[in-house]
Each structure stands twice: as structure tokens, then as C-alpha cells.
C-alpha positions in Angstrom: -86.0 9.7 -32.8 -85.9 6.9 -35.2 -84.0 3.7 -34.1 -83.0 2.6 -37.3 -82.0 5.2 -39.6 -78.5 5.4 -39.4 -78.0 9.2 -40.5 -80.3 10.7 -37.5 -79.0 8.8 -35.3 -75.3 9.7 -36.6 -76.4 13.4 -35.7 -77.4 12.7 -32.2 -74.3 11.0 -31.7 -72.5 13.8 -33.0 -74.6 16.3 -31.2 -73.6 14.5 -27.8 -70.4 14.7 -28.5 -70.1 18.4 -29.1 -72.6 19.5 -27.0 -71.2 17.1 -24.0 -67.4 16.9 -24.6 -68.7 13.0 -24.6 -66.3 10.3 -26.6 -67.4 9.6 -29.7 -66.8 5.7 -29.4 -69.1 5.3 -26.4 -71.8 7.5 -27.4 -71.7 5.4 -30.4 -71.6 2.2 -28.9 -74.8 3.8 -26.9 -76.8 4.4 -29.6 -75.6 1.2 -31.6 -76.6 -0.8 -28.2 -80.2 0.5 -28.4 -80.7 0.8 -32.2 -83.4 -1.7 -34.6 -80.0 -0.7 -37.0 -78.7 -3.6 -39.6 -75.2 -4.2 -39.5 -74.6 -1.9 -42.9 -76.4 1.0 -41.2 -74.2 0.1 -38.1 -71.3 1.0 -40.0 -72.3 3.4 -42.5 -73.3 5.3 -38.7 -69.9 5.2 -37.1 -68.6 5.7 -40.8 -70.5 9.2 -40.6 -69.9 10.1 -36.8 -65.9 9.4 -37.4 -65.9 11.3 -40.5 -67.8 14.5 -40.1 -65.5 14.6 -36.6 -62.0 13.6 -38.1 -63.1 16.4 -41.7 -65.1 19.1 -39.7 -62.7 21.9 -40.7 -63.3 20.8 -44.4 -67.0 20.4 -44.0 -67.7 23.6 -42.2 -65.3 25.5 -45.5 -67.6 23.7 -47.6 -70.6 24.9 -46.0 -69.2 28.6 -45.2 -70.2 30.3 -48.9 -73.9 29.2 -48.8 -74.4 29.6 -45.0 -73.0 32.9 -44.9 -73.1 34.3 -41.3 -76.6 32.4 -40.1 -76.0 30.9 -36.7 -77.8 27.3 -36.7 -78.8 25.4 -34.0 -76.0 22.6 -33.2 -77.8 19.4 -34.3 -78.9 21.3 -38.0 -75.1 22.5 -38.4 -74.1 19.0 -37.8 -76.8 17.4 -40.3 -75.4 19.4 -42.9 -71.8 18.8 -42.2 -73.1 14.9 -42.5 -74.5 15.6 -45.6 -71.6 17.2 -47.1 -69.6 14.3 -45.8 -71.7 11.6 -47.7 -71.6 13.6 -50.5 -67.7 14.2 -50.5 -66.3 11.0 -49.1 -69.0 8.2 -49.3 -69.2 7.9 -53.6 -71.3 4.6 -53.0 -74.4 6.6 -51.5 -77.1 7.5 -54.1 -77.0 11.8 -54.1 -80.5 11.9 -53.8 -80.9 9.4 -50.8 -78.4 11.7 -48.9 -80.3 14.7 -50.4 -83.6 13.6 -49.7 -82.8 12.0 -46.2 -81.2 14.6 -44.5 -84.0 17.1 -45.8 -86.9 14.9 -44.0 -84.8 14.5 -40.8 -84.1 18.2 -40.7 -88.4 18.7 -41.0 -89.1 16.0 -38.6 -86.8 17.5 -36.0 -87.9 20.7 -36.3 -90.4 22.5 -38.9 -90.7 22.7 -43.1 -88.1 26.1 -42.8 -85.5 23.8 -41.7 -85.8 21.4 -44.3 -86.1 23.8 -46.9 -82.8 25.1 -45.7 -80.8 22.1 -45.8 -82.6 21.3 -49.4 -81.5 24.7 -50.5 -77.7 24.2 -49.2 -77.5 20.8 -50.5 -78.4 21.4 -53.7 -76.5 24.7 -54.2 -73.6 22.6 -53.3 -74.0 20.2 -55.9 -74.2 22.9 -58.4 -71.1 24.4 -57.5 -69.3 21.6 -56.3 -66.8 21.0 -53.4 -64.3 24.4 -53.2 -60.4 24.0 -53.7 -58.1 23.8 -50.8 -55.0 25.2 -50.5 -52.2 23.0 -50.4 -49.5 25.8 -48.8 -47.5 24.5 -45.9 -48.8 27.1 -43.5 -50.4 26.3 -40.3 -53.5 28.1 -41.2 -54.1 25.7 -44.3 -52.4 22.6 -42.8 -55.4 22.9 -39.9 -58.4 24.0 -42.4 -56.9 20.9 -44.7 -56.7 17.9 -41.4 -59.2 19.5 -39.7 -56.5 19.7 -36.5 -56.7 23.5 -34.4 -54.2 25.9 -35.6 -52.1 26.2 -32.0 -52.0 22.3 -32.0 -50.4 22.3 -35.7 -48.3 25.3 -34.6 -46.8 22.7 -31.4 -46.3 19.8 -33.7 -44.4 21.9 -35.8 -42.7 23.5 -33.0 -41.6 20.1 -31.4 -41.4 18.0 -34.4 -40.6 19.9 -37.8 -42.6 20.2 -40.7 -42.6 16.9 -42.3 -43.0 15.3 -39.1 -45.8 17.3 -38.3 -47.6 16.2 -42.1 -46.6 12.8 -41.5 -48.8 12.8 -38.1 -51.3 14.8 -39.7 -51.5 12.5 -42.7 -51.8 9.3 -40.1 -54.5 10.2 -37.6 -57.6 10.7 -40.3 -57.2 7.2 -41.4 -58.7 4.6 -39.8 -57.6 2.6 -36.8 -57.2 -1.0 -36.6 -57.8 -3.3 -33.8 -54.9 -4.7 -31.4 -55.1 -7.1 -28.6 -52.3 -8.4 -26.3 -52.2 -11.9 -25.7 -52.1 -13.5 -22.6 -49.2 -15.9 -22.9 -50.1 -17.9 -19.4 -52.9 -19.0 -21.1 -51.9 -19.1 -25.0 -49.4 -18.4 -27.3 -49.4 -15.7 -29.5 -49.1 -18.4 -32.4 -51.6 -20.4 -31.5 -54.3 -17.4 -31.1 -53.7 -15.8 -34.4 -54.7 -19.3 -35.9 -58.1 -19.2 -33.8 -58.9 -15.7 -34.6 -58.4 -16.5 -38.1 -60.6 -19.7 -38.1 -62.5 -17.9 -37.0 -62.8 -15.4 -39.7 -60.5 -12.5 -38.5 -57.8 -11.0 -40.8 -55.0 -11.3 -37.6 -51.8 -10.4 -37.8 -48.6 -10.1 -35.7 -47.8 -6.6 -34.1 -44.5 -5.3 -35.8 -43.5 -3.2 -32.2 -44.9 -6.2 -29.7 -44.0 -9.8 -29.3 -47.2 -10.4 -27.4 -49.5 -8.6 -29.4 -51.7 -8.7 -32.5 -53.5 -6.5 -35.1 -57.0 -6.8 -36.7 -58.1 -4.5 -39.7 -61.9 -5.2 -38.4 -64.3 -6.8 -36.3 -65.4 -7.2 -32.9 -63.0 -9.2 -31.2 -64.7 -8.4 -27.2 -67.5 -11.0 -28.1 -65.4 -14.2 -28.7 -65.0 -17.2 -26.6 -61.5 -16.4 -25.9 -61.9 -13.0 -25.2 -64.0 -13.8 -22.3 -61.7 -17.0 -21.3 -59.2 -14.1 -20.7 -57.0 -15.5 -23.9 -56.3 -11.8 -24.8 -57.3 -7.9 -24.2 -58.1 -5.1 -26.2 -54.8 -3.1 -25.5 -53.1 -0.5 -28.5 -49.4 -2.0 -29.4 -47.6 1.2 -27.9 -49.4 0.8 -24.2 -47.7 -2.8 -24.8 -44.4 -1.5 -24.1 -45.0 -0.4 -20.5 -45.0 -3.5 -18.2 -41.4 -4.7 -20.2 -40.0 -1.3 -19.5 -40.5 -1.9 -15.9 -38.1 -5.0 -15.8 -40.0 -7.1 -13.9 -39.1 -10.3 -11.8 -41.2 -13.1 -10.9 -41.5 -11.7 -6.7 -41.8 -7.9 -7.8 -43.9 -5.7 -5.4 -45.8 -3.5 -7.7 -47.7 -0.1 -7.6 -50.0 0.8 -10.5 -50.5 4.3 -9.4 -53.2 4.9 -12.1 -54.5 1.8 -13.0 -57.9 1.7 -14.8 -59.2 0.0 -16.6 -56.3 -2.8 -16.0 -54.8 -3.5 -19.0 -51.3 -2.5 -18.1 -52.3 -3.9 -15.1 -52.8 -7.2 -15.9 -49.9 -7.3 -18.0 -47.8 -6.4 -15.1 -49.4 -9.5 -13.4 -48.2 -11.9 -16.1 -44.9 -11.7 -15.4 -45.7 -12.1 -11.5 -45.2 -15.3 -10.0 -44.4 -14.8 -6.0 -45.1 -11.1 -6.1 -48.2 -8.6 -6.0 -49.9 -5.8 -7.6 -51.7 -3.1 -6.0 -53.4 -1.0 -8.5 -54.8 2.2 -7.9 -57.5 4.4 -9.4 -59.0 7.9 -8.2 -62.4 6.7 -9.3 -64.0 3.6 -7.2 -66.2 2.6 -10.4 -63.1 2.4 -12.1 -61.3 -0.2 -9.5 -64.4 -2.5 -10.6 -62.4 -2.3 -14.3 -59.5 -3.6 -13.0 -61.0 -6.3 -10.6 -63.2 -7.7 -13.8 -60.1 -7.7 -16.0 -57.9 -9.2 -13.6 -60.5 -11.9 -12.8 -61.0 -12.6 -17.0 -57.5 -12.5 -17.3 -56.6 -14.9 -14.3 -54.9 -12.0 -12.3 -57.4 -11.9 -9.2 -54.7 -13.8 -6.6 -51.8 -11.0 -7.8 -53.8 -7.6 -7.7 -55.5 -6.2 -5.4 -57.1 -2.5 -6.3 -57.8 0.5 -4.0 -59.7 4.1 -4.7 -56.9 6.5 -4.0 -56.0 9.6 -5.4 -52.4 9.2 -7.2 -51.3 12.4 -5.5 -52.4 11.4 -2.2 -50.3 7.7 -2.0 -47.7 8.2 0.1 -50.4 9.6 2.7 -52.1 6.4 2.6 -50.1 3.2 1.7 -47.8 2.4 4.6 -45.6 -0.1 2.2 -42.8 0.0 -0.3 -42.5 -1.3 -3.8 -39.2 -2.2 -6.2 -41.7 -1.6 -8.8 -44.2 1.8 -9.5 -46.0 2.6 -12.8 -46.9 6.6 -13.3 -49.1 5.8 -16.5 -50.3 9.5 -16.4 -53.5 11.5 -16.7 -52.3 13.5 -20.0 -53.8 15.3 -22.8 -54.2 11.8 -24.8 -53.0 13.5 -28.0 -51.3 10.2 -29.4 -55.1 9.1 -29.0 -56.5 11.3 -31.7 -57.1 8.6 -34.0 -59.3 6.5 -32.3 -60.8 9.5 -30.3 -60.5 12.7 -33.2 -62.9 14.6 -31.1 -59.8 15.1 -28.1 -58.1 17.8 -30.7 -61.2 19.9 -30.7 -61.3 20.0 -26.9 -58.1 20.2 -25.5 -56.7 23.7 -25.0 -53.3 24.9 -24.9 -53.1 25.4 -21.1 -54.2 22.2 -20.7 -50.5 21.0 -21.5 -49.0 22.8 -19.0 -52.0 22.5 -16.3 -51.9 18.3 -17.1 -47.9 18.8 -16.2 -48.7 19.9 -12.7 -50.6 16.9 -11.9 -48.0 14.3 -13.3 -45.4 16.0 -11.0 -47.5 16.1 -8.3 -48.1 12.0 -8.8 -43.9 11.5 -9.3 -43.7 13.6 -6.1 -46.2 11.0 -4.3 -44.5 8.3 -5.6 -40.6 9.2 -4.6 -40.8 7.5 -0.9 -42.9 4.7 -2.1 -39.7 3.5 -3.8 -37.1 1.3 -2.4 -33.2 2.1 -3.4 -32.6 0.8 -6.3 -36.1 0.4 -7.3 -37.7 1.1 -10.7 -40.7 3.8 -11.7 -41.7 4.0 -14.9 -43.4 7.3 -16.3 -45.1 7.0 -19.4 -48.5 8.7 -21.2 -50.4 8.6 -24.1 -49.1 11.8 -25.8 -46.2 13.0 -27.5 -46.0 16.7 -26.7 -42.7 17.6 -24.6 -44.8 20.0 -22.0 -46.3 16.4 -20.7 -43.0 14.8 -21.4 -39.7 15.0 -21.6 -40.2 18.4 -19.4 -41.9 16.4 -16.7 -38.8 14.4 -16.9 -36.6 17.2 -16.7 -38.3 18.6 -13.7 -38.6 15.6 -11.5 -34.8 15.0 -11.7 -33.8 18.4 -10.8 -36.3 18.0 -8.0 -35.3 14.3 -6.6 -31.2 14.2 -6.6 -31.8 10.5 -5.5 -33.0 9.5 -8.7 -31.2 9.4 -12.1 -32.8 8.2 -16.0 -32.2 4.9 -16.9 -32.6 3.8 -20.5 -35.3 2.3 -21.2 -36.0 -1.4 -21.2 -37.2 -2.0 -24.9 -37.1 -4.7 -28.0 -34.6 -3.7 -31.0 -37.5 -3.2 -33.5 -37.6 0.0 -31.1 -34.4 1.1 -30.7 -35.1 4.2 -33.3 -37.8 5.6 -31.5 -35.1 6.0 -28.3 -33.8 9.3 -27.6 -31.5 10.3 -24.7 -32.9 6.8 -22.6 -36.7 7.8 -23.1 -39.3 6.2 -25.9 -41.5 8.2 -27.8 -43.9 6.7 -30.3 -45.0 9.2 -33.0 -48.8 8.0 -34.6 -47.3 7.9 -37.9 -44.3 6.0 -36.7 -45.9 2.6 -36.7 -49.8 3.5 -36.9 -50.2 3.0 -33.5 -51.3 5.5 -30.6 -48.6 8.2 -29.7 -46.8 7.4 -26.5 -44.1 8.1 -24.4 -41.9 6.0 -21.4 -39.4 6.7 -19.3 -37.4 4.8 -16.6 -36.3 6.4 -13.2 -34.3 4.9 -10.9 -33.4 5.5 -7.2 -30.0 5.5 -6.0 -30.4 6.1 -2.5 
């Protein structure tokens, strides 16, 4: 395989990713890492990878009239859909460098039959040109048209309504931006943004966040700052989490599902006298959190351990005024920084993904003082994962009761009944949900 032609390597990538169930933005950051690439054919790569995943509903409708019923090996079904993308999205690329180029990769990978095939396909497309979409409001053509599966347009529609559900669907094919959350024991929020933008980054303050920031572009993990611990790569909603907990400066914390720490350490900054004991079911993953907290200053407050959420209250013979539940979920308020998840998350995976939050809550119920706080939140905005979970617990646990949760005003609209959900077209962030339990004896 070449190392420095940017569409190849964009099918590998996406062969990976389909063949694997791998994320797209490390099997990128892979290949980018080992590539001879420029920085154009960098981004014209992840430009391709991101597309083709984020329009392969549209691509493979495009394809479907000159492709009839052949089945294709994985990689060559994916080299056309890249072509078709180029062709369809990218209006700066020459046609006959996509034409040409995907032709001689489709030979070198496997024989001249192949490459007469994707000549033949091409070109039959640019004679006939790109076919029309329907623009009906039915589920079947809203998940041809956003390239989202049919059951998971059918739940948004379910939970959400109809222009709700476009809204979202409209939102997470765009592209995401950049946030970071600034540590403010080490620099203000103020101050930073004027680096950054010395610096030549388009910075800007977050509209949900007081302590965070947004950047259109740019690699913001190989500054000085980043690595004095100044900031972290975190997404505006997760920034909601550690205020929701309503810390104090001598709070006992649990971080029942810690990695890769940036919660964590965000926890930690409003810790003075207390401690944070953050957990992870993976050990690799407890290295995360230790790095981050040492980057970020942290190191004296947290302390990490590898211990199965569900298994706590078997293990930790202490109690905390403070637990965190951020949850393994489906990660559907991820889908625009990780568009591959709808294409591999099933239905029963809702309901399957409930179990396991309970079964964490559950852990967590004796690890609480009275009057102590948990906080429950993921990165999803179905109600299966959610507001069912919260239902559930409290019929379960008399002892505990909802308590609104602890939010700025800029968020006071995206509060119902004491819990926050975050939509992805609400503020162009990642979908999210919190809520705040409290125990009353």
C-alpha cells in the first residue's frame, strides 16, 4: 500500500472501520501517524473517510443502478463509494484525477477486471449523473437521504417528533468543531483564548460553558499549553457534569467510570481538602486518567483503581458525599464526531446498555452517604438509556429522590422535570443527558 496517496489510504481506513467496527478517528489518526502524506492530502483523507461514512446511504443509491445485484468485495465497494463522494461533494477535485485514480488503485489491489469495473461505473455515472432523492418525510427516505438506519429514524421520531428528529438529522453530517475546557487553576479562560489566537487559532467562547472554548480547526493537543495542562480536549456538553455534582472544596469523590479523565480532572479542580478516586474496568485505561491528572496538576487529588463499576460496593470499603455514574451507553449524541456508531449499534442494544447502567446505580446505592449526591449522566439522548433508567432506579431505591439539576441559565431550556438533555442540534454539541439523585436516608 502506498503511504502517500491519500485516496488508498482513505479506503483502508474505511475498510478497517467496517470490517473491524474500529473508530474512524483512530484508524485515521493510525494511518495519518505512518503516512509520507502532505498536510492537503491529510485532509482531503479524513475529508473522504468522514464523508463516504457520514453519505453511505446516498453513495450506495448512487451506485445501486449500475452495480445491479454484483456482490463486491468490501475494500472495491468502498472505493467506489469514495469515488462517488469526490465526484458529488468535493467540486474542487479535477473528474479525471478521481476517475483515473481510483481506476489504478482498484488494478493495483487486485487485477485489470477490477479496474475496468470501477472505470466502467464511474463513467456511466457521469453520463447519467447523480439520481434524485426524494424529499418525503417518511422514515424510509429520511434514512436513504442522512444516511441514519431506518429503526434509529423511526426512535428519534418516536421520542422527539418530526422536526426534532430533521433538526438532529440535519446537524450530525456537518462537521464538528474542536472544544477544550480550560483549566482555571492554572489560567483563565480570557487569557487562553488570547494565546490560542496568537497563536493562530480561530478560538472562541463556548455559549453552554463558562470554562470552555471552541475551535473551527486545528490541532490543539500539540501546543505548549496543552501539555503544561492549561486545558483538555473535552466536548462543551461533558462540561456540564462536574458542576451538576455541586461540589465543595473537602468532597470525597467516586468516578465510577472514569477514563480517560476528563470529567475527572474537572471534578479535581474544584477539590481543595478532598479526593478523587476514579474508576475504570480496563487497567490500560486507569493509565488515561493518571497521565491526565498528572498534565493537569491533579495527581495529589485522584487516585485510580481497575474495578468493574458493577462490582464497587464489593470492593471499596469507604463512603463518598459525591459519586459520578458517567455511563457506558449507546454514544448516540456522539454520531457526529464518530458517524460510523449509527451503522453499528442495534436496537437491543438500548435496552441491553440499560441493564448495565442499573446494575452500576445498584453498586453505587451504599457507597453513598445520607444526603449525598450521584450524578447519572451519558452521552446519548434516547429515553431507553435515560430517563427510563431514571425512572427505574427510583422505584427501586425509596431512599433516594431526583433533584434538579445544578446548571447555568443559558441551560435552563434544555431542563425537563429536574433532568438535562442536550439534543446535537441544540447547540452543536454532542447529545447528552444528567441527572441528579439524592439520598435521604
Amino acid at each position: 500500500m502506498m503511504k502517500n496517496n491519500p485516496r488508498e489510504l482513505a479506503v483502508e481506513a474505511l475498510t478497517r472501520v467496517f470490517k473491524n467496527k474500529a473508530y474512524s478517528n483512530i484508524e485515521i489518526n493510525n494511518i495519518l501517524n505512518n503516512s509520507d502524506m502532505s498536510d492537503v492530502d491529510k485532509r482531503l483523507m479524513t475529508n473522504i473517510v468522514y464523508g463516504v461514512i457520514q453519505h453511505k446511504y446516498v453513495l450506495e443509491y448512487q451506485l445501486e443502478p449500475y452495480l445491479k445485484d454484483k456482490k463486491l468485495d468490501l475494500w472495491l465497494d468502498l472505493l467506489l463509494q469514495t469515488a462517488i463522494y469526490q465526484l458529488s461533494y468535493l467540486d474542487k477535485i479535477p473528474e479525471h484525477a478521481v476517475l483515473n485514480e481510483s481506476t489504478e488503485i482498484a488494478k493495483q489491489k487486485a487485477n485489470r477486471g477490477a479496474g475496468n469495473l470501477v472505470n466502467a461505473v464511474l463513467r456511466n455515472f457521469q453520463r447519467h449523473g447523480a439520481r434524485e432523492m426524494s424529499g418525503k418525510d417518511t422514515v424510509y427516505d429520511l434514512s436513504k437521504f442522512y444516511s441514519v438506519p431506518r429503526w434509529l429514524v423511526q426512535l428519534f421520531i418516536d421520542q422527539q417528533g418530526m422536526a426534532k428528529t430533521k433538526e438532529i438529522l440535519k446537524s450530525i453530517n456537518q462537521p464538528s468543531h474542536v472544544s477544550i475546557r480550560v483549566n482555571t487553576n492554572k489560567t483563565t479562560v480570557s487569557n487562553l483564548q488570547k494565546t490560542l489566537q496568537s497563536k493562530g487559532f480561530d478560538v472562541k467562547p463556548s455559549k453552554i460553558s463558562s470554562v470552555g472554548l471552541i475551535c473551527e480547526s486545528g490541532n490543539l493537543v500539540n501546543t505548549d499549553e496543552f501539555k503544561d495542562g492549561l486545558y483538555t480536549i473535552q466536548d462543551e456538553s461533558s462540561m456540564l457534569v462536574a458542576p451538576a455534582l455541586d461540589l465543595k472544596p473537602d468532597s470525597r469523590v467516586l468516578d465510577a467510570c472514569a477514563a480517560p479523565g476528563g470529567k475527572t480532572t474537572h471534578i479535581a479542580s474544584y477539590i481543595k481538602d478532598g479526593e478523587v478516586t476514579a474508576l475504570d474496568i480496563h487497567k490500560h485505561k486507569t493509565k488515561l486518567i493518571r497521565d491526565n491528572s498528572q498534565r493537569m496538576g491533579y495527581s495529589d487529588i485522584i487516585s485510580t483503581g481497575a474495578i468493574d463499576a458493577r462490582k464497587a460496593k464489593d470492593v471499596l470499603n469507604t463512603t463518598f458525599d459525591r459519586i459520578l455514574v458517567d455511563a457506558p451507553c449507546s454514544g448516540l449524541g456522539l454520531i457526529r464526531r464518530k458517524p460510523e456508531l449509527r451503522y453499528f449499534r442495534q436496537e437491543e442494544d438500548l435496552m441491553n446498555l440499560q441493564r448495565v447502567q442499573l446494575q452500576i446505580l445498584d453498586s453505587m446505592v451504599d457507597l453513598l452517604e445520607v444526603n449525598g449526591k450521584l450524578v447519572f449522566s451519558t452521552c446519548t439522548f434516547d429515553d431507553e438509556e435515560n430517563e427510563a433508567v431514571v425512572k427505574k432506579f427510583l422505584a427501586d431505591h425509596k431512599n433516594f429522590e431526583l433533584e434538579p439539576v445544578k446548571h447555568e441559565a443559558v441551560m435552563d431550556k434544555s431542563v425537563k422535570d429536574g433532568m438535562l438533555k442536550v439534543l446535537p442540534s441544540d447547540y452543536f454539541t454532542d447529545g447528552f443527558f444528567i441527572a441528579t439523585f439524592v439520598r435521604k436516608n
